[in-house]
C-alpha positions as CSV (number, residue, x, y, z in Angstrom):
1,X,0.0,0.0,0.0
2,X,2.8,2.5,0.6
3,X,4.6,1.4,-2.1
4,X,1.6,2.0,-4.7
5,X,1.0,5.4,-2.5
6,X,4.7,6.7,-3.4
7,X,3.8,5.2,-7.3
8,X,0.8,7.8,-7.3
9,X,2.5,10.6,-5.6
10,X,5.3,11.0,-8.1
11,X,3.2,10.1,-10.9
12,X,1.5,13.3,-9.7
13,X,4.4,15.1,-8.8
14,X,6.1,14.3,-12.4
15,X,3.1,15.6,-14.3
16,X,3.0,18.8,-12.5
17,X,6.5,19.2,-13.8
18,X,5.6,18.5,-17.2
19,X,3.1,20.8,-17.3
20,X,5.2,23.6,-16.3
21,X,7.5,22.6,-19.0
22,X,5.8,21.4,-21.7
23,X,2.1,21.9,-21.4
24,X,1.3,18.5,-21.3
25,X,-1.7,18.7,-18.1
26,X,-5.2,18.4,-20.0
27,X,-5.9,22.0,-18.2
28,X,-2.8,23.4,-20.0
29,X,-3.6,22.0,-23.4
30,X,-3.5,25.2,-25.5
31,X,-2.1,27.6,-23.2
32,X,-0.3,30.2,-24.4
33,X,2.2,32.7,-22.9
34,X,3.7,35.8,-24.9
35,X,7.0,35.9,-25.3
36,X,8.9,39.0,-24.2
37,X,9.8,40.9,-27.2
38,X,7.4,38.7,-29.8
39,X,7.3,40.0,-33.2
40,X,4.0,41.4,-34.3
41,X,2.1,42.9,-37.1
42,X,4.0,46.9,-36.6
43,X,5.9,46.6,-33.3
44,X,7.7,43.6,-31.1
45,X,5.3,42.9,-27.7
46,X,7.0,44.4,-24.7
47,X,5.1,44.5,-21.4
48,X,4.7,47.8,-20.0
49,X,6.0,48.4,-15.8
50,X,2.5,48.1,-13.8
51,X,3.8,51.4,-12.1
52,X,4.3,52.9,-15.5
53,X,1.2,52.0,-16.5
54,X,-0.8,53.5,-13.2
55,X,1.8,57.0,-14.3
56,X,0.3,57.2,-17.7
57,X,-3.0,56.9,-16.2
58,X,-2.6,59.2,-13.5
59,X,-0.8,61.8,-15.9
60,X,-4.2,61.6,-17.9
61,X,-6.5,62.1,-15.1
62,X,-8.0,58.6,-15.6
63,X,-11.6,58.9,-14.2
64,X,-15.2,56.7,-14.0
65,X,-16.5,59.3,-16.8
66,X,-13.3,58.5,-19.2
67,X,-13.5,55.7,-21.9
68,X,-9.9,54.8,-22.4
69,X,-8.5,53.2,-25.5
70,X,-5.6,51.5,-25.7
71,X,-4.0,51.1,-29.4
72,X,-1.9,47.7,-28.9
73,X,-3.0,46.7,-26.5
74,X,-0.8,43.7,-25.6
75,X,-1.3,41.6,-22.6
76,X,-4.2,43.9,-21.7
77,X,-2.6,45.2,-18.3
78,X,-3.4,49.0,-19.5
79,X,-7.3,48.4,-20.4
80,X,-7.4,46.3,-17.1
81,X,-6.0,48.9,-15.1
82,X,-8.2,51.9,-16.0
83,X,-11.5,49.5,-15.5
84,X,-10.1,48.8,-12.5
85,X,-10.3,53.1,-11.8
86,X,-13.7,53.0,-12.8
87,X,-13.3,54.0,-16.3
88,X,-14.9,52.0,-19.4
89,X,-11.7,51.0,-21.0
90,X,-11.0,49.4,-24.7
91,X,-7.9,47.2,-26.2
92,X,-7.3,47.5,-30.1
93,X,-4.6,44.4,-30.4
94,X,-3.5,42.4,-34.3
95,X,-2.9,39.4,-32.3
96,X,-5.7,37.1,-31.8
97,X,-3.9,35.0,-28.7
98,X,-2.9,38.5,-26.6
99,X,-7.0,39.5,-27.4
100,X,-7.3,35.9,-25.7
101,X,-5.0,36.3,-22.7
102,X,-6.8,40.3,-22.1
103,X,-10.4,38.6,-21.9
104,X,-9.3,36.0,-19.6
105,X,-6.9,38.3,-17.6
106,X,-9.9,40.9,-17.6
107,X,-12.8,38.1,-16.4
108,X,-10.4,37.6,-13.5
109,X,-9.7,40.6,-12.4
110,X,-14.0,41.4,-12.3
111,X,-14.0,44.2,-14.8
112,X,-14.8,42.4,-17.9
113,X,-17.8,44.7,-18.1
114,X,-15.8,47.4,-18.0
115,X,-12.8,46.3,-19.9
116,X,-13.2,44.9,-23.6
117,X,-11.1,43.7,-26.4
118,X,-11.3,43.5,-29.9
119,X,-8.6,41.9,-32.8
120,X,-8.2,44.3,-35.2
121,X,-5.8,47.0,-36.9
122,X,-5.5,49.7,-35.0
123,X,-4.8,51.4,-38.8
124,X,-8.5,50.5,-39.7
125,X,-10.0,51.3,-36.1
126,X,-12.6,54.6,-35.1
127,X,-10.9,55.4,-31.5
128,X,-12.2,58.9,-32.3
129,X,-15.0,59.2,-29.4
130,X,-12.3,57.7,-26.9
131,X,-11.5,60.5,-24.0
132,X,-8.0,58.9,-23.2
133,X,-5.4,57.2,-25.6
134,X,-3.1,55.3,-24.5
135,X,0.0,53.5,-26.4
136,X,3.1,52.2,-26.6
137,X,4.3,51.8,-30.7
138,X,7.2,53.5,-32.8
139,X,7.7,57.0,-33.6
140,X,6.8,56.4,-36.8
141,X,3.8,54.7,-36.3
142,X,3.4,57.5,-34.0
143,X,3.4,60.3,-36.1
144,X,1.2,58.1,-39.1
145,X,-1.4,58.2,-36.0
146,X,-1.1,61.7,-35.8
147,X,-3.6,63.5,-38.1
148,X,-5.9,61.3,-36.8
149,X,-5.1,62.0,-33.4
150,X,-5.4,66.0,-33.7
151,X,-9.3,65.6,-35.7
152,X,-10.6,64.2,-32.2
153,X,-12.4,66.5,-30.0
154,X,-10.1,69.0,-28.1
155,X,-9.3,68.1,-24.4
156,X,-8.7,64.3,-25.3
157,X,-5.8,63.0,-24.1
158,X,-2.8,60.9,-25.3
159,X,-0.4,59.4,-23.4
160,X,2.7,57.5,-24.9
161,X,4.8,54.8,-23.0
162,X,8.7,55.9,-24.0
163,X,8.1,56.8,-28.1
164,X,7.6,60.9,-29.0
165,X,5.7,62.1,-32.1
166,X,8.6,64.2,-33.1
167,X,7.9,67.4,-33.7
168,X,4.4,67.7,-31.9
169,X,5.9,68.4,-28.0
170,X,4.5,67.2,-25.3
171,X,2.4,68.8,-22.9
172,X,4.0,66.9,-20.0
173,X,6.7,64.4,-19.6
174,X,7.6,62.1,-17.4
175,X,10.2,59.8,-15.7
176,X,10.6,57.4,-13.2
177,X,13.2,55.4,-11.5
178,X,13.1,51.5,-11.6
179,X,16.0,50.3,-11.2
180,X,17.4,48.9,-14.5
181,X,13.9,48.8,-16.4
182,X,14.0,49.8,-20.1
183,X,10.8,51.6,-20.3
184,X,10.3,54.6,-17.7
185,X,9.2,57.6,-19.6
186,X,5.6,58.7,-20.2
187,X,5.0,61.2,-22.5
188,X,1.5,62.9,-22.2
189,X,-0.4,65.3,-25.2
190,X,-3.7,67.2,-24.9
191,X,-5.5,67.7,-28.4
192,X,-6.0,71.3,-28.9
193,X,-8.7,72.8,-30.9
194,X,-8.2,74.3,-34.6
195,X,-7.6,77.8,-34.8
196,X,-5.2,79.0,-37.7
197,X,-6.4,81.5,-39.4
198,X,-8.0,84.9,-39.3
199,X,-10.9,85.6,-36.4
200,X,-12.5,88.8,-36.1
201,X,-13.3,90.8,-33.1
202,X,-16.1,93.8,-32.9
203,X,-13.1,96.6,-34.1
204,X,-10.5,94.6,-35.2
205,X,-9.2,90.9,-36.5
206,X,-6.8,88.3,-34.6
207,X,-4.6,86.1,-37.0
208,X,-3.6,82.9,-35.4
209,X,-0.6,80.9,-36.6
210,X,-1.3,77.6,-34.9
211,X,1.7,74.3,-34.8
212,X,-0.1,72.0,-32.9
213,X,-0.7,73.8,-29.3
214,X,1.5,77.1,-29.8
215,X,0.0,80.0,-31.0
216,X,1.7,83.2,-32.0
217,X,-0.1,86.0,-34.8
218,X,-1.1,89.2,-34.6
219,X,-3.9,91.3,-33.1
220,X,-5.4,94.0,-34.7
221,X,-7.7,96.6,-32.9
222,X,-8.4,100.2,-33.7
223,X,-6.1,100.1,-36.5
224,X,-3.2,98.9,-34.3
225,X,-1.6,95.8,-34.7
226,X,0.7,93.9,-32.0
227,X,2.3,90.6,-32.5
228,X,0.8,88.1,-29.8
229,X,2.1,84.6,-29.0
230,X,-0.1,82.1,-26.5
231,X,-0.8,78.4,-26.3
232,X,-3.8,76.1,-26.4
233,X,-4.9,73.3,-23.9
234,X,-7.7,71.6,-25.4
235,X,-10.3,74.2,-26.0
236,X,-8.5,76.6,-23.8
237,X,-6.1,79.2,-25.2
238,X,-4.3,82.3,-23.5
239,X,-1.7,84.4,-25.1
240,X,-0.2,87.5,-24.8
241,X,-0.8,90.5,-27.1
242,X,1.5,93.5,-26.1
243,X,1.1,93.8,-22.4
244,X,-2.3,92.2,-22.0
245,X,-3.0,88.5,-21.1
246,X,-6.0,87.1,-22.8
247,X,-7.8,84.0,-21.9
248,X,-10.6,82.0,-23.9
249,X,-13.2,78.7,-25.2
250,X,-13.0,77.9,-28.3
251,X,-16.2,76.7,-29.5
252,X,-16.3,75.6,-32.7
253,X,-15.9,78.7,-34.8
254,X,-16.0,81.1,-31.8
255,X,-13.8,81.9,-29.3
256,X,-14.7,84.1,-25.9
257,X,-12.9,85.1,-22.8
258,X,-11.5,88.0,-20.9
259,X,-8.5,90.4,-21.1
260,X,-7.3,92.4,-18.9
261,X,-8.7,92.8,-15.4
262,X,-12.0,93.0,-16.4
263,X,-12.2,93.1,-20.1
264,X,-14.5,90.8,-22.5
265,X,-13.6,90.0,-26.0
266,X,-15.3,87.6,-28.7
267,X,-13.6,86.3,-31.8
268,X,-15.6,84.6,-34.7
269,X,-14.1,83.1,-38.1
């Protein structure tokens, strides 16, 4: 009896280590882990630090009212993560077996409601009522992104694990300290809204030159006119024309705000 006990025991014990090693327990049949650094359709699969990934959340202002999009999405830990902050969050991932892993990894974490996955091309894919993006790709997939990326509503936010988008700065930038990790830089960008061009006040005209959210131009008022240079966040933009500050909402083709102390002023194009 002890002997056939020992039998079973290492029967046991030798099929738990061939599972571990070669998948061979019926409730391992099929599993799949990512490899680090897996080539996919644009760019390898690299796991993002969990504290990096709560950063480019926080720099966003992740809230319940956001719906986060994540473009490549991977092993799902950045879709998982906002759903977890109360936000409705969404993974755009090429590979079919990482979709897989995120739906499983999302059902066990309890958000599944919350946190959904679709296989698709990221290329092909309307992210355009998303509040939040989030992603970690190449430059130059990056910048490809980009007119896309400024025609969504002002205000939304983008936030980029390591890669820039050239000459489009950031609005905020930041780095963290983990010991010999790779990735540790979060870049963050707020869409502004769309005013080049020439706007015109009750007595006067205001030329914006807009590159992306820097604004310089001129103001003209009373027949005077004085170079101003500003910036937009979102839908907000102040500059500076002369010695006055001016503040403002853009609304579609309108714009209003004060100058001054006390002043109003209302631009339309």
């Amino acid at each position: 009896m002890k002997r056939f006990h020992r039998i079973i025991c290492f029967t046991v014990a030798l099929c738990l280590l061939l599972a571990a090693t070669s998948g061979c327990a019926t409730w391992n049949k099929g599993a799949y882990t990512p490899a680090h650094s897996q080539a996919g359709k644009d760019v390898v699969w690299l796991p993002t630090p969990q504290t990096l990934v709560e950063t480019m959340l926080d720099m966003a202002k992740v809230a319940p009212s956001d719906y986060v999009i994540d473009l490549g999405s991977g092993d799902g830990r950045l879709v998982i993560s906002a759903a977890k902050r109360g936000a409705t969050a969404h993974g755009i991932e090429y590979d079919p077996r990482l979709v897989a892993i995120s739906k499983r990894a999302a059902a066990e974490e309890g958000v599944a409601a919350r946190a959904t996955f679709e296989e698709a091309d990221l290329f092909k894919s309307d992210f355009s009522n998303a509040t939040v993006i989030t992603m970690f790709l190449l430059p130059r997939i990056n910048v490809e992104l980009r007119p896309k990326i400024l025609d969504m509503k002002p205000g939304t936010r983008i936030v980029s694990n390591t890669f820039d988008m050239e000459d489009w700065r950031p609005d905020q930038t930041t780095t963290l300290t983990l010991g010999d990790a790779r990735w540790q830089t979060a870049h963050l960008w707020i869409v502004p809204a769309k005013v080049n061009g020439i706007w015109q006040l009750d007595n006067g005209q205001i030329i914006f030159v807009q590159k992306f959210q820097d604004v310089s131009g001129t103001l003209t008022n009373q027949g005077k006119t004085i170079k101003l240079t500003g910036k937009l966040d979102g839908d907000k933009i102040s500059f500076t024309a002369g010695n006055t500050e001016y503040t403002g909402t853009v609304s579609g083709d309108t714009i209003s705000g004060t100058y001054g102390s006390d002043g109003l002023w209302k631009a339309a194009r």
